[in-house]
Structure formats: C-alpha cells, structure tokens
C-alpha positions in Angstrom: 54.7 27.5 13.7 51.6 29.5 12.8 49.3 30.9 15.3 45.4 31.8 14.8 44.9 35.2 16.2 42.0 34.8 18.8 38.8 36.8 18.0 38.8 37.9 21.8 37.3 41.0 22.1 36.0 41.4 19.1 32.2 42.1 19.2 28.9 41.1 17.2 29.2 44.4 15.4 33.0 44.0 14.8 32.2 41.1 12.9 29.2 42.6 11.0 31.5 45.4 10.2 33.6 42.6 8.6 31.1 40.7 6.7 29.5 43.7 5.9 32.7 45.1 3.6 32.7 41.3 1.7 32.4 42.4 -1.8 29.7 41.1 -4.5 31.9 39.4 -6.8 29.9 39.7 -9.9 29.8 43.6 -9.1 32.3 44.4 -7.0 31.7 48.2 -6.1 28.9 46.6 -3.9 29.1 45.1 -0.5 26.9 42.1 0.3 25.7 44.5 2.6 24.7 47.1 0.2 22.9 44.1 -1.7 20.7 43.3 1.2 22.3 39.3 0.7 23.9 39.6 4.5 20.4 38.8 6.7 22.1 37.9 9.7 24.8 37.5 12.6 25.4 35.8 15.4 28.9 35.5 17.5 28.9 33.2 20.0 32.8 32.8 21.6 35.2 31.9 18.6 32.3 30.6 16.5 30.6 32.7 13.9 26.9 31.7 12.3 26.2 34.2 9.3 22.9 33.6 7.3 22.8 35.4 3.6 20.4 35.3 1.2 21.1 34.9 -2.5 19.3 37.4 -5.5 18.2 34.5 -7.5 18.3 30.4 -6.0 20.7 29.1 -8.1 23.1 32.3 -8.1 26.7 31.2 -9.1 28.0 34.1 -6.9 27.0 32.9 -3.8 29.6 29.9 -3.3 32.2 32.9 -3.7 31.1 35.3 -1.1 30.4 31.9 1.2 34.3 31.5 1.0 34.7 35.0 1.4 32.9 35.4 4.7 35.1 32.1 6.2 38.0 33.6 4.9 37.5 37.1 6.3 36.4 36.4 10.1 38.9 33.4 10.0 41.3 36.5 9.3 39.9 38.9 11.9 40.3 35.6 14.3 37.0 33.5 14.6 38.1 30.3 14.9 34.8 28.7 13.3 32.7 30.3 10.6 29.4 28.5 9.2 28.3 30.5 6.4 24.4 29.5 6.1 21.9 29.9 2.9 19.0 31.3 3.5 15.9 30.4 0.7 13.1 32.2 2.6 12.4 34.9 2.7 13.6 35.1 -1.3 15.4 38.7 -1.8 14.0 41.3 -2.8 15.5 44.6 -4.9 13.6 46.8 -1.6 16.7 45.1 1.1 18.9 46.9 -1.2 20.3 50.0 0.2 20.4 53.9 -1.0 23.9 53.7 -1.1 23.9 50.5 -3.2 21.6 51.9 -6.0 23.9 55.2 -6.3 26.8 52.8 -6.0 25.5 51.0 -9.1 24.6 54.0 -11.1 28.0 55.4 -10.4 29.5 52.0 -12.2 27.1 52.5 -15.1 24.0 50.0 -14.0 20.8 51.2 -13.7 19.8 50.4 -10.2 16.2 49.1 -9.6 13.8 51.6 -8.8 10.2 51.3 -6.8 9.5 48.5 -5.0 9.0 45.5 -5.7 6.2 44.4 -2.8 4.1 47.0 -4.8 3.8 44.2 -6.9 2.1 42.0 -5.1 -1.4 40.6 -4.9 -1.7 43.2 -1.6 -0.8 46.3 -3.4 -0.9 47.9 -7.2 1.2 46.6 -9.6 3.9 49.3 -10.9 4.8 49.2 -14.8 8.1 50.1 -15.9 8.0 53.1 -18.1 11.4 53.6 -19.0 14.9 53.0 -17.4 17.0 56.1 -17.3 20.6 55.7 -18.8 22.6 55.7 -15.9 25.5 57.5 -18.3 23.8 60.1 -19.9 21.1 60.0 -18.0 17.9 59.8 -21.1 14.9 58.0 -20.3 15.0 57.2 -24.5 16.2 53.5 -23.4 14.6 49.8 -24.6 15.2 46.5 -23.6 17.6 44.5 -25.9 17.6 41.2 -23.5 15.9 39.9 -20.2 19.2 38.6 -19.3 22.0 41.0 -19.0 25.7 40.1 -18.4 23.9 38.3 -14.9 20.4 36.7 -14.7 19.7 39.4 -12.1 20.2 42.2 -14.6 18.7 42.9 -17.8 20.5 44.5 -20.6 19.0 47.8 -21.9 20.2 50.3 -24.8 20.2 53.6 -24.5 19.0 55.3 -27.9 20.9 58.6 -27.3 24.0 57.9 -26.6 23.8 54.8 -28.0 25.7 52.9 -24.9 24.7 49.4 -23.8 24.3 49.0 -20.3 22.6 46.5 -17.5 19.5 47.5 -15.6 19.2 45.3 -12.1 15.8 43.9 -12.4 13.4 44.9 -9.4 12.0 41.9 -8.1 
C-alpha cells in the first residue's frame, strides 16, 4: 500500500520555495521563478492554487512546467494542485530577475537588457543598438533570424568570434 505524505506543516513559503526551483524546460539553468512565469501562490490545507504566466500565449513549454508544478507539491505532499494560466497581465522581459539574465549569459544567451515598459506609449521608446556576445563579449553582433531556437529568442551572430548564439527578445 502506498501512502501520500501529508503536506502538514508545510507553509505558503515552503511551497513557493518548491515551485520556485521548477525548471524552464526549454532553458533549464532557469527557474520559473528566475523567468518571472511563477505570479502567484496560494495554500489553503492540502490544496495548492498556483497562477503562472507564460512568455508568449501559445508557449509549448508551458504544459511541461504545468505538470511539473503538480508533480512537485504532489511530492512535497499537497494532496491537490491546480496549476492555473494566467493571460493578463502578458509577461514582460522586466519580471525577469538579475539572477536570471546572469544565469542566461553564463549558458551563452544574451539576456534582455532595458525595459521593455520603456516602450510604451507612456515612456520613450529604446532602440537596440547592438547585443553584446554573451561568449566573447563584442558588441560586433547582427541579427541572422527573429526567431531563434524558441519564438522568445532571436538568433544573433557574433562577427568576432564568429559564434551563433540566441538573444531573449525584450518585450
């Protein structure tokens, strides 16, 4: 006979911590946290409501890390998980966090920079100069496609070291 652990005495913030280390399966050195995609939790007895947001409606990766919340507070003991897409507010490259931009140039993506409410019709609208090479680090870089290796990403060249690599888009 198999027995569910109880999630008795686990906390809100125990189960944040846990949904928190789910990792992006299309990049996996990031957490969904590190994303900005995990927008909220709520715990309420042995029943778990998590709201996340995906980077692009229509983003493949989201049933994946939906199945990877259930399966990791089913683990930790929550008896019922509903795992919740949230449309609106549509992500933005600014929920992402420090740590996830140097965790994405570390893996050899150029990690959005500035903001991307700049852009709107409240603010001045930024133009991308350059992208710096996340592996050499030159700003001597051009766009070969919009879409990179996900529609998130765009894939850049760099011209002196001559390495592809993917730029996450800001947006």
């Amino acid at each position: 006979m198999v027995t569910l652990r109880r999630a008795q005495g686990l906390t809100q913030e125990d189960a944040w911590r846990i949904a928190a280390s789910v990792a992006d399966p299309e990049v996996p050195v990031l957490t969904i946290e590190d994303l900005g995609v995990l927008r909220a939790l709520e715990v309420s007895g042995e029943r778990v409501r998590v709201e996340i947001t995906p980077t692009y409606s229509g983003c493949p990766a989201m049933d994946t890390i939906r199945d990877d919340l259930v399966l990791a507070l089913t683990a930790a003991g929550w008896a019922d998980v509903d795992v919740r897409l949230v449309l609106s507010p549509a992500w933005t490259t600014d929920w992402m966090s420090d740590a996830g931009k140097r965790k994405l140039e570390e893996y050899g993506i150029a990690p959005p920079s500035g903001r991307a409410a700049l852009g709107s019709s409240n603010g001045p609208i930024r133009l991308a100069i350059s992208v710096r090479c996340p592996r050499c680090g030159s700003l001597d870089t051009r766009e070969v496609s919009r879409f990179g290796s996900t529609s998130c990403k765009a894939l850049f060249e760099c011209r002196a070291c001559l390495e592809p690599f993917d730029h996450f888009k800001v947006h």
